[in-house]
VOPAGU-2260 file (C-alpha; in pm, 1 decimal, decimal comma):
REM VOPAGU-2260
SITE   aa  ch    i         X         Y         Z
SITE  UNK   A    0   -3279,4   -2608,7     422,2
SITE  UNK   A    1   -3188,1   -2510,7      58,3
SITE  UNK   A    2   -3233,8   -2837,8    -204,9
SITE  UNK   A    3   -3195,3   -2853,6    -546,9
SITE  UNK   A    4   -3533,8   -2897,5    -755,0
SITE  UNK   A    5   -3541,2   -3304,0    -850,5
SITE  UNK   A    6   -3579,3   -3309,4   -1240,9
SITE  UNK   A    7   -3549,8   -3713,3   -1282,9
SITE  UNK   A    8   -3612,4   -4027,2   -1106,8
SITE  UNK   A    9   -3198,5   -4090,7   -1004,2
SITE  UNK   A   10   -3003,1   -4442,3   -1094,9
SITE  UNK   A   11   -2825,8   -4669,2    -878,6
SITE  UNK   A   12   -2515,5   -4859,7    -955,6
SITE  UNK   A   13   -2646,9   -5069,7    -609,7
SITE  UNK   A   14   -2908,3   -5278,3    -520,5
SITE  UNK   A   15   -3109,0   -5047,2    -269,9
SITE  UNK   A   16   -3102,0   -5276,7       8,1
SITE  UNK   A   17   -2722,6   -5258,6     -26,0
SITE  UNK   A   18   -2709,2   -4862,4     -85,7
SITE  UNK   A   19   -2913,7   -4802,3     196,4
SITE  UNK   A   20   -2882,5   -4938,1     600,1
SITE  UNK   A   21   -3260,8   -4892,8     688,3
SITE  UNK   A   22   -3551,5   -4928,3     517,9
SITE  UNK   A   23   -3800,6   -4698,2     685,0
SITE  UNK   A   24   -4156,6   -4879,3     522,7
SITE  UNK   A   25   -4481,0   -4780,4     507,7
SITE  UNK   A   26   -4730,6   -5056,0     570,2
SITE  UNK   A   27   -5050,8   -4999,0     422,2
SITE  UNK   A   28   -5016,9   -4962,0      47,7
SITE  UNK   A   29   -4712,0   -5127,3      63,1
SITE  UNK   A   30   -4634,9   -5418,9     238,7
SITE  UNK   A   31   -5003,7   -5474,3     294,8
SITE  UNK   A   32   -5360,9   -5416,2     180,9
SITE  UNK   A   33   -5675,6   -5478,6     337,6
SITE  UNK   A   34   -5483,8   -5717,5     599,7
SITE  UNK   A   35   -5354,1   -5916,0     368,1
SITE  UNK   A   36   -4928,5   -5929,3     220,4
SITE  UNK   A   37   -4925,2   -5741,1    -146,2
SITE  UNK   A   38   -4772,9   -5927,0    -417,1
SITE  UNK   A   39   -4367,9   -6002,3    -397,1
SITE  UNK   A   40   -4377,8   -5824,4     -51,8
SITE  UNK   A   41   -4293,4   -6098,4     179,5
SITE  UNK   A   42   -4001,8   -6284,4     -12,5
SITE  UNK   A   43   -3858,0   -5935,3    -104,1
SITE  UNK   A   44   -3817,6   -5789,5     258,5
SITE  UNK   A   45   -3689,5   -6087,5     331,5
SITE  UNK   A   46   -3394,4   -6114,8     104,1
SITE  UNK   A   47   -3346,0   -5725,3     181,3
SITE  UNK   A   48   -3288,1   -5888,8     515,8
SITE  UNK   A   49   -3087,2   -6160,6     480,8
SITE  UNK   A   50   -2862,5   -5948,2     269,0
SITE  UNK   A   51   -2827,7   -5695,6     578,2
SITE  UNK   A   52   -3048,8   -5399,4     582,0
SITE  UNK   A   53   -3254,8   -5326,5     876,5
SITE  UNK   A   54   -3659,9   -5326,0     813,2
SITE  UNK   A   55   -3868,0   -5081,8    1011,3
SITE  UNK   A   56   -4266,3   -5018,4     971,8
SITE  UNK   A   57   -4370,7   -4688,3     975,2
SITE  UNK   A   58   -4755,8   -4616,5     932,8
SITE  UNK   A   59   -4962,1   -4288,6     975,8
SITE  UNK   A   60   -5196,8   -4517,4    1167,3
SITE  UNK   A   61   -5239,0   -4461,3    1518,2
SITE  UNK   A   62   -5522,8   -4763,9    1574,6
SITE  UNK   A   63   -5340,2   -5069,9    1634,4
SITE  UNK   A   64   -5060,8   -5113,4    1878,4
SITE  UNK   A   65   -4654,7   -5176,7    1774,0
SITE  UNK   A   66   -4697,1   -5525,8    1942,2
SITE  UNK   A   67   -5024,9   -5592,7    1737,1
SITE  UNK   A   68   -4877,5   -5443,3    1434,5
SITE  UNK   A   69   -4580,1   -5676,4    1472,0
SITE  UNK   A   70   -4755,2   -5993,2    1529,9
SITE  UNK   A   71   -4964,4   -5914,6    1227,2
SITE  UNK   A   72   -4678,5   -5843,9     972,4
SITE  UNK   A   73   -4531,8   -6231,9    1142,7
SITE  UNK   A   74   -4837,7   -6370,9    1069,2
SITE  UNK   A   75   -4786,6   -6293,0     655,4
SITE  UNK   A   76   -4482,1   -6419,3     669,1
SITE  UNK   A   77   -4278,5   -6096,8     773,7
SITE  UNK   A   78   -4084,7   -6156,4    1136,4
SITE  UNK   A   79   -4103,4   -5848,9    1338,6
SITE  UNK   A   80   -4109,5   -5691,0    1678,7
SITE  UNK   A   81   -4238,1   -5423,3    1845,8
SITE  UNK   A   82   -3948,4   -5297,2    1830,0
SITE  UNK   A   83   -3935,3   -5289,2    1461,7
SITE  UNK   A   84   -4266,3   -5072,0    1455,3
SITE  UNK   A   85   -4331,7   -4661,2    1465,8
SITE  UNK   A   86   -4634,8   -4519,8    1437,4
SITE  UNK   A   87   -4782,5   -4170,6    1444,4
SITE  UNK   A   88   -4935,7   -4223,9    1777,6
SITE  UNK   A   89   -4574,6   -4294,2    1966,4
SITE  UNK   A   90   -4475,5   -3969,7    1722,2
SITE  UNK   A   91   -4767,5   -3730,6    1872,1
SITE  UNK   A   92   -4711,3   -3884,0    2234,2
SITE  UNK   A   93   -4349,0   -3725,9    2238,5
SITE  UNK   A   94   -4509,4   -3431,3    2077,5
SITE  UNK   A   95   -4778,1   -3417,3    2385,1
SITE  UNK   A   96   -4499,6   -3501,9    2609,1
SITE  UNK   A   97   -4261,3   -3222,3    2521,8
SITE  UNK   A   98   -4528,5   -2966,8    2590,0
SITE  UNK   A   99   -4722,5   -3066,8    2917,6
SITE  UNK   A  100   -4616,3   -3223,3    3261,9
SITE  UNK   A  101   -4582,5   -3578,0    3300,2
SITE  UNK   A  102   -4881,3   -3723,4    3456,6
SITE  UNK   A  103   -5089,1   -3452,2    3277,3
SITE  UNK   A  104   -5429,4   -3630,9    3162,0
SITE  UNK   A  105   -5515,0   -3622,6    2765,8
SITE  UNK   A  106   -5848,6   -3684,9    2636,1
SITE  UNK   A  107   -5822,5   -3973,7    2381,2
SITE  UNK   A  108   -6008,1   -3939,1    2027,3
SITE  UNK   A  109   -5872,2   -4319,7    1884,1
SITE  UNK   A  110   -5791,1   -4649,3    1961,1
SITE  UNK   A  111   -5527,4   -4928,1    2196,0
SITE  UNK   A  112   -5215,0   -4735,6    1985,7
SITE  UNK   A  113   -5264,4   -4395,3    2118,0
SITE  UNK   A  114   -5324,4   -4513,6    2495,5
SITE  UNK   A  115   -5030,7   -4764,2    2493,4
SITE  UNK   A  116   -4807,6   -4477,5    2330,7
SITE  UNK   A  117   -4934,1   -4213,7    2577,6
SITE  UNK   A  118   -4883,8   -4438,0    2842,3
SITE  UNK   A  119   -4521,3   -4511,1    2735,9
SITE  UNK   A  120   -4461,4   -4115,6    2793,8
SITE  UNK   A  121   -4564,1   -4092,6    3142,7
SITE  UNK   A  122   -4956,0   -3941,6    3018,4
SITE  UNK   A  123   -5280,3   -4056,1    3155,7
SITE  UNK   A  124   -5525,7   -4119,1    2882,3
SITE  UNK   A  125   -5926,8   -4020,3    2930,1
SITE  UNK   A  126   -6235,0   -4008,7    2796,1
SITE  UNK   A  127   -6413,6   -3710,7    2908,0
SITE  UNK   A  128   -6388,7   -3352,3    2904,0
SITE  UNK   A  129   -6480,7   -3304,0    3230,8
SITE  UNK   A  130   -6131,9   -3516,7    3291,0
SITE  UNK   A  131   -5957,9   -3206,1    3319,5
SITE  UNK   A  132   -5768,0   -3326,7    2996,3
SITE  UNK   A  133   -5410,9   -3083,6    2924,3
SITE  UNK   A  134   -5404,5   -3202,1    2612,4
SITE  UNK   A  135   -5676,0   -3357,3    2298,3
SITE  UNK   A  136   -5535,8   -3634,2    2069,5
SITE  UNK   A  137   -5694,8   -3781,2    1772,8
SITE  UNK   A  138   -5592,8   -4099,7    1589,2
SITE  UNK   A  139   -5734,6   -4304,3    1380,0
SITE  UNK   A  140   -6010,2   -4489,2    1566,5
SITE  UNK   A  141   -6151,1   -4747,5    1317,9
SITE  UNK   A  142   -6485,1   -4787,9    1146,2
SITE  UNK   A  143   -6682,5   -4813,0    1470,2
SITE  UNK   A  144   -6560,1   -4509,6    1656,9
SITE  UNK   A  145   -6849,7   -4340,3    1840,0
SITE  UNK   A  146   -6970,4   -4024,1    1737,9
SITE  UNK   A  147   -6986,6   -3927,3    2078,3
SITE  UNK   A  148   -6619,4   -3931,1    2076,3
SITE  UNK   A  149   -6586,1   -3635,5    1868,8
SITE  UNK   A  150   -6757,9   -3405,3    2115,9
SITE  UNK   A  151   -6590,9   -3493,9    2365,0
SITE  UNK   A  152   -6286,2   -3302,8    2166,9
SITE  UNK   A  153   -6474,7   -3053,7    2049,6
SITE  UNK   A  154   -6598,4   -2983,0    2413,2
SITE  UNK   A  155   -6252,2   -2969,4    2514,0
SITE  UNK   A  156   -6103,3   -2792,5    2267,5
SITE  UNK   A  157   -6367,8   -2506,2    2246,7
SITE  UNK   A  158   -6247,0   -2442,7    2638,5
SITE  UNK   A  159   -5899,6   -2403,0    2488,2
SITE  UNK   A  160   -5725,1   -2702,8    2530,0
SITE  UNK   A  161   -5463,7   -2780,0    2316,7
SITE  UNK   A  162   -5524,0   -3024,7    2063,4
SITE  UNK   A  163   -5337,8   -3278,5    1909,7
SITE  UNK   A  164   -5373,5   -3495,9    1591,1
SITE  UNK   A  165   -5127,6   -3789,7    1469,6
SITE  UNK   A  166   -5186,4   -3751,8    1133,2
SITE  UNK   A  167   -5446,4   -3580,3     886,5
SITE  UNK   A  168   -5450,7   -3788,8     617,9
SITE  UNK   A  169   -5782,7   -3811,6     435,5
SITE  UNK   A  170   -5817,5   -4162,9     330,4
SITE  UNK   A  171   -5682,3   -4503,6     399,8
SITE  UNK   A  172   -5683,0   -4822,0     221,4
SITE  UNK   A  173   -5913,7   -5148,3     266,0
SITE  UNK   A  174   -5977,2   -5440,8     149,7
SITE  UNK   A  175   -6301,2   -5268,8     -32,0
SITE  UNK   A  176   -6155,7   -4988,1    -147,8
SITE  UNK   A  177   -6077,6   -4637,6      23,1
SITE  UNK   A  178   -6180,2   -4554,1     348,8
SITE  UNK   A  179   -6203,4   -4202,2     552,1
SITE  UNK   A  180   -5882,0   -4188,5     757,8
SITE  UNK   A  181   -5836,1   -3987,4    1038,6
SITE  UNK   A  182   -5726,6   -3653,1     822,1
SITE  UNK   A  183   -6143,5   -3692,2     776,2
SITE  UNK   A  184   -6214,5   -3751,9    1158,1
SITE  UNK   A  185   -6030,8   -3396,9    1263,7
SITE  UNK   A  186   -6208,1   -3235,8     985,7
SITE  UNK   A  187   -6521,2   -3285,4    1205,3
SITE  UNK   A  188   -6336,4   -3144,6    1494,8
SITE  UNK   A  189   -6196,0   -2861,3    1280,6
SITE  UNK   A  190   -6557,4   -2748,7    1142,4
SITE  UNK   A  191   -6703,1   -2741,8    1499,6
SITE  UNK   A  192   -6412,1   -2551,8    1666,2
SITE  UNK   A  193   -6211,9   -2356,4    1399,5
SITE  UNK   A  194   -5946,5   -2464,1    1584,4
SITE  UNK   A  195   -5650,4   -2589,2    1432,1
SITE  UNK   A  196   -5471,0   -2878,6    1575,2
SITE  UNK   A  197   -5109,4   -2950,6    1616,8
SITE  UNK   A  198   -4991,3   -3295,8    1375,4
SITE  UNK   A  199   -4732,2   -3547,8    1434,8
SITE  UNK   A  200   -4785,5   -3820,2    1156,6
SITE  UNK   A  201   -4596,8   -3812,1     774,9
SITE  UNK   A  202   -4528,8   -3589,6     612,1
SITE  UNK   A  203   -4419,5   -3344,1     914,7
SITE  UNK   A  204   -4079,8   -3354,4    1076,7
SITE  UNK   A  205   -4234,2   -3497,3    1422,0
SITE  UNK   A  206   -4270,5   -3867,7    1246,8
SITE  UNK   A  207   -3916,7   -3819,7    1087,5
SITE  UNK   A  208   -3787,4   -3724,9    1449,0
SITE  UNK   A  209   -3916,1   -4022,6    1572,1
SITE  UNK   A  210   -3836,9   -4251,3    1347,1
SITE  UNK   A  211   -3444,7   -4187,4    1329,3
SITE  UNK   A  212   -3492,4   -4205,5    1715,5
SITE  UNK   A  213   -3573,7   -4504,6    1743,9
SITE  UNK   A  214   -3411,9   -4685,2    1481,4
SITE  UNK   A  215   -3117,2   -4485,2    1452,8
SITE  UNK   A  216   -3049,6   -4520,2    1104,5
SITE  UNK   A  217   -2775,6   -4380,7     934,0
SITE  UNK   A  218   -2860,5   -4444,6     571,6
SITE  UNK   A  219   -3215,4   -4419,7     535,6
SITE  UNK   A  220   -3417,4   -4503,0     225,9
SITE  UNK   A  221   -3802,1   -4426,8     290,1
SITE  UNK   A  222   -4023,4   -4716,3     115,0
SITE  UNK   A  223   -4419,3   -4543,4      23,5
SITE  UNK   A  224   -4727,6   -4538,0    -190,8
SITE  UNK   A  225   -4823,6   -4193,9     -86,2
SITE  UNK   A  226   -4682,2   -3883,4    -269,2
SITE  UNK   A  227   -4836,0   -3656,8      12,3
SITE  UNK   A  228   -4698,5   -3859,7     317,1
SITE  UNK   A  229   -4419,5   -4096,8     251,0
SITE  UNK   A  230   -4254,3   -3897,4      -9,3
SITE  UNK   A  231   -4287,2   -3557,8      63,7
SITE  UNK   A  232   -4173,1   -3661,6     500,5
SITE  UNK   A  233   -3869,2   -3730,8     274,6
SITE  UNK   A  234   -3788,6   -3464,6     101,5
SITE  UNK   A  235   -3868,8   -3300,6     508,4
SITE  UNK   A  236   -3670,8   -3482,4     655,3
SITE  UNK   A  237   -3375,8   -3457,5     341,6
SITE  UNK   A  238   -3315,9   -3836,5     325,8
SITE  UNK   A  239   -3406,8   -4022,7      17,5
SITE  UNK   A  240   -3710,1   -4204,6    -116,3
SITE  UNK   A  241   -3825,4   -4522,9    -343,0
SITE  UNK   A  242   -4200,4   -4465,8    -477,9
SITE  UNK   A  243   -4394,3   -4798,0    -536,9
SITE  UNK   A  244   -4688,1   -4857,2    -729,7
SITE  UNK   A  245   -4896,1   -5065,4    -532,4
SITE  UNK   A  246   -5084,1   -4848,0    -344,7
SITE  UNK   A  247   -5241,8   -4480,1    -401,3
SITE  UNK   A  248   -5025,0   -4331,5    -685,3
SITE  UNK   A  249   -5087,5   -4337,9   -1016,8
SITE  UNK   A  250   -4894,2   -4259,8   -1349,2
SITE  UNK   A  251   -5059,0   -3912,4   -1389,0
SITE  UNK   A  252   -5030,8   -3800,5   -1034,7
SITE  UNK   A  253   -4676,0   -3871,9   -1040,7
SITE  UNK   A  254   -4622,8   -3716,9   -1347,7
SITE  UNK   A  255   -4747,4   -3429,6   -1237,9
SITE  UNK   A  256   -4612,4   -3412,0    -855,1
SITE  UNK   A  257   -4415,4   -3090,9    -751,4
SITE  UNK   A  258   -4072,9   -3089,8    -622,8
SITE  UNK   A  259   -4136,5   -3229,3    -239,7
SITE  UNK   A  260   -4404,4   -3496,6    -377,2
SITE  UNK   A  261   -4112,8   -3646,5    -617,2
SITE  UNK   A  262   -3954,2   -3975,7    -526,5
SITE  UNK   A  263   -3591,2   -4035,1    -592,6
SITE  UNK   A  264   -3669,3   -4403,8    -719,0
SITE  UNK   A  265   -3997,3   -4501,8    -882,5
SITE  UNK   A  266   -4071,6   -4923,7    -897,0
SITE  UNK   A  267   -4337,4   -5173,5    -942,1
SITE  UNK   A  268   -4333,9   -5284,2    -564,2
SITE  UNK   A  269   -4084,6   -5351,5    -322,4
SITE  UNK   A  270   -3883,3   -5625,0    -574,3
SITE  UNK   A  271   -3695,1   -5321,4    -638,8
SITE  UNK   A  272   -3486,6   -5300,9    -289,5
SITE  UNK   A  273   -3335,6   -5601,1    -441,1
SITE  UNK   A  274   -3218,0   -5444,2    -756,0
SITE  UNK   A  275   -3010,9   -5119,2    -858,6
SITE  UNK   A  276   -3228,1   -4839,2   -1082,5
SITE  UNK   A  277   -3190,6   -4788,9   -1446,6
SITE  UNK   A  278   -2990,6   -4392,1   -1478,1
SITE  UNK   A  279   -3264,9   -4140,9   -1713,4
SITE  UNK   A  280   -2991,6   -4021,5   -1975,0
SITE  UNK   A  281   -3054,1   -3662,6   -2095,9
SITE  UNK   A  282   -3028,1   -3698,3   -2528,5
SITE  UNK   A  283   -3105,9   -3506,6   -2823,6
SITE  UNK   A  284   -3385,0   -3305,3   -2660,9
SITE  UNK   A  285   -3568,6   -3558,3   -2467,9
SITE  UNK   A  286   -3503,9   -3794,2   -2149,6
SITE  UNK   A  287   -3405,1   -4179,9   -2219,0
SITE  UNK   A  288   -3455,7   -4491,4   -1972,4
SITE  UNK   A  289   -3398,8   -4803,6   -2115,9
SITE  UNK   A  290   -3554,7   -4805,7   -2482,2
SITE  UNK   A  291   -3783,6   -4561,2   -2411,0
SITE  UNK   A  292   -3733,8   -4178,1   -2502,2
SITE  UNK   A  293   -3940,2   -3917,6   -2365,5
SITE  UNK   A  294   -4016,7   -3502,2   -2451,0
SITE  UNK   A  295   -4241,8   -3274,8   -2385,0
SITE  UNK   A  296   -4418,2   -3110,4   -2669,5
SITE  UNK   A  297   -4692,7   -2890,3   -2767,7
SITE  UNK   A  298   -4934,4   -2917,8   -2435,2
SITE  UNK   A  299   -4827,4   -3277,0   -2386,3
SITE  UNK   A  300   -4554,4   -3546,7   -2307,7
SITE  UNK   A  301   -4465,1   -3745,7   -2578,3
SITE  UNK   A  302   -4284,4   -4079,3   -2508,9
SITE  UNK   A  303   -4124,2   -4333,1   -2822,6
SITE  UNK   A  304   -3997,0   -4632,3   -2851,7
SITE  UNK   A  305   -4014,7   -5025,0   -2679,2
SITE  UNK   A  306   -3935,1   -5176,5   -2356,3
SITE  UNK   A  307   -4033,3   -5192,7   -2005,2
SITE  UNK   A  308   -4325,3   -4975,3   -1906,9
SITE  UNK   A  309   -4140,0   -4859,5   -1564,6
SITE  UNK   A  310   -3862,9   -4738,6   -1805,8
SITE  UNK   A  311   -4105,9   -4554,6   -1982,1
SITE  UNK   A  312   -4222,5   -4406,2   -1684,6
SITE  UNK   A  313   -3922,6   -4334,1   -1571,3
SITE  UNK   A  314   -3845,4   -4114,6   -1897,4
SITE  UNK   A  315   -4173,7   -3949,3   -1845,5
SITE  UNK   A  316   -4070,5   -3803,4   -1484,5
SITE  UNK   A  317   -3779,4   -3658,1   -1647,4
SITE  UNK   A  318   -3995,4   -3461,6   -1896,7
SITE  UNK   A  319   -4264,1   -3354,5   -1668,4
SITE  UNK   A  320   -4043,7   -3273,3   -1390,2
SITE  UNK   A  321   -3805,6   -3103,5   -1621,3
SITE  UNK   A  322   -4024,1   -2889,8   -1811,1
SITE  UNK   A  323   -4236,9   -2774,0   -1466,7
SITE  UNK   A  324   -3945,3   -2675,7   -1263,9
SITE  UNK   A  325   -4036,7   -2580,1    -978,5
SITE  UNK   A  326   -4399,5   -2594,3   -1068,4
SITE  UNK   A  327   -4646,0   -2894,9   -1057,6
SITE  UNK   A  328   -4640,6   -3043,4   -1462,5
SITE  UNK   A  329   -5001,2   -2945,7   -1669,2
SITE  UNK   A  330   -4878,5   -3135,6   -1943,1
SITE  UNK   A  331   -5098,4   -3404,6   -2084,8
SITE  UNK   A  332   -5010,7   -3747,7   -2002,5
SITE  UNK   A  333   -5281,1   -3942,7   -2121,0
SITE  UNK   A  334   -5139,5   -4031,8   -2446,7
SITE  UNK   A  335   -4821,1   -4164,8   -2332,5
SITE  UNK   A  336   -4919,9   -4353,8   -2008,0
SITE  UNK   A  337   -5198,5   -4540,5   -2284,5
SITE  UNK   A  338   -4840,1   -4692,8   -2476,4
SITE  UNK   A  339   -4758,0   -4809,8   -2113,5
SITE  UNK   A  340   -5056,5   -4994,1   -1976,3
SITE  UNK   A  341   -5043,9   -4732,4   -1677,6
């Protein structure tokens, strides 16, 4: 699929919630952190609601069931069903699914979310690899998954069993910090095998298959934190993104993100569903948002003037992006994201 390189963060005349039909949101990051609703999360999704658009939750995270997941996001103040959930583990199931009979048995490196989605697929989930496994899946298993559980892959997949992963990414948010994810856990199984396994999660068109799937959306808007996940399944899967800054991302990194890791909206947090986006005007030699005005110079992005910092940041894009191309921006940032707070 041929797309143009994204040079600026695009306007809308809209409020997203009313540009868009489906919300496709990740959770952690997002609407959450460490268990527990982030700031303006809960009264924004639900206007977004009220004023039409359809919410669904779509985490990388294989551990915890959609009926769990769903019950949780009720509990902050967030009504869902299971319904309204997809995860990476129903994604990899279908993967599985498409490639072995039903009935086959697959060995189970995770948690409850795998087994309930293999389970929904017609697959016997096991724990050994004397099972007679067709298949190895890995998922996210939670701090107290068992070494032991990682031989039993690596017994399996050393005999040449295919092997299966729902996502790979490296770290995941808690309430303490950041936390090995599961991109970490196959890593083990990687290093011990040299295999290589086959992944379903975000950022890879699997997860995107299954999400339109099941919530058959017409006018998708995918809601992340992650540049390497959320945004860049996006640009996969050609529909178009809002990046907010409550989770992973920073300034710099989104400064300097290539074409697939750059959003098509940037915003504080998910308030911004609720309003339209400020248009990055192209004038006398530098990028404008709001009263900010931004260039890039001599080894550096320059940014002048007064307003709101996302403006500012919003002008920034435009320079970096503009003056890499096609190419992640080496420009120095540090200077400018200072006059912003970011």
């Amino acid at each position: 699929m041929s797309r143009s390189v994204r040079t600026r963060p695009e306007g809308s005349g809209q409020a997203l919630s009313e540009a868009y039909d489906t919300a496709l949101l990740d959770l952690d990051g997002v609407v959450y952190a460490g268990g527990e609703a982030i700031g303006h999360a809960v009264p924004s999704l639900a206007a977004a609601r009220d004023g039409g658009m359809r919410l669904a939750y779509v985490t990388n995270n294989a551990l915890r069931t959609p009926d769990a997941v769903a019950a949780h996001l009720t509990e902050l103040g967030i009504p869902a069903e299971a319904g309204d959930v997809i995860t990476s583990a129903q994604a990899v199931a279908r993967l599985i699914a498409d490639q072995v009979p039903q009935g086959s048995r697959v060995l189970v490196v995770g948690g409850e979310g795998l087994r309930v989605a293999l389970r929904e697929r017609g697959l016997v989930p096991v724990e050994s690899a004397e099972d007679d496994p067709a298949a190895v899946v890995q998922g996210y298993g939670g701090p107290e998954l068992a070494w032991g559980r990682f031989a039993e892959a690596c017994y399996a997949v050393a005999r040449g069993v295919p092997w299966f992963a729902s996502n790979t990414d490296l770290t995941i948010p808690s309430g303490r910090g950041i936390a090995p994810g599961n991109g970490a856990a196959v890593e083990v199984v990687r290093i011990a095998t040299g295999a290589e396994p086959q992944v379903a999660g975000k950022p890879l068109p699997p997860m995107h298959r299954e999400t339109i799937l099941r919530t058959g959306a017409e006018r998708p808007l995918v809601v992340g934190d992650r540049l390497d996940t959320d945004i860049e399944g996006a640009f996969n899967g050609g529909v178009d993104s809002l990046l907010v800054l409550t989770g992973v991302t920073d300034g710099a990194q989104l400064l300097a993100a290539p074409p697939h890791h750059r959003p098509t909206y940037v915003d504080a947090d998910l308030r911004g569903l609720l309003t339209g986006q400020p248009e990055v005007v192209e004038e006398g030699g530098g990028f404008r948002c709001g009263g900010w005005t931004a260039a890039a110079g001599a080894g550096r992005l320059e940014l002048d003037g007064e307003g709101a910092p996302l403006d500012g940041l919003r002008a920034l894009c435009a320079a970096a992006w503009t003056a890499a191309g096609e190419e992640a921006c080496g420009l120095d940032a540090g200077k400018a994201l200072a006059r912003l707070g970011l």
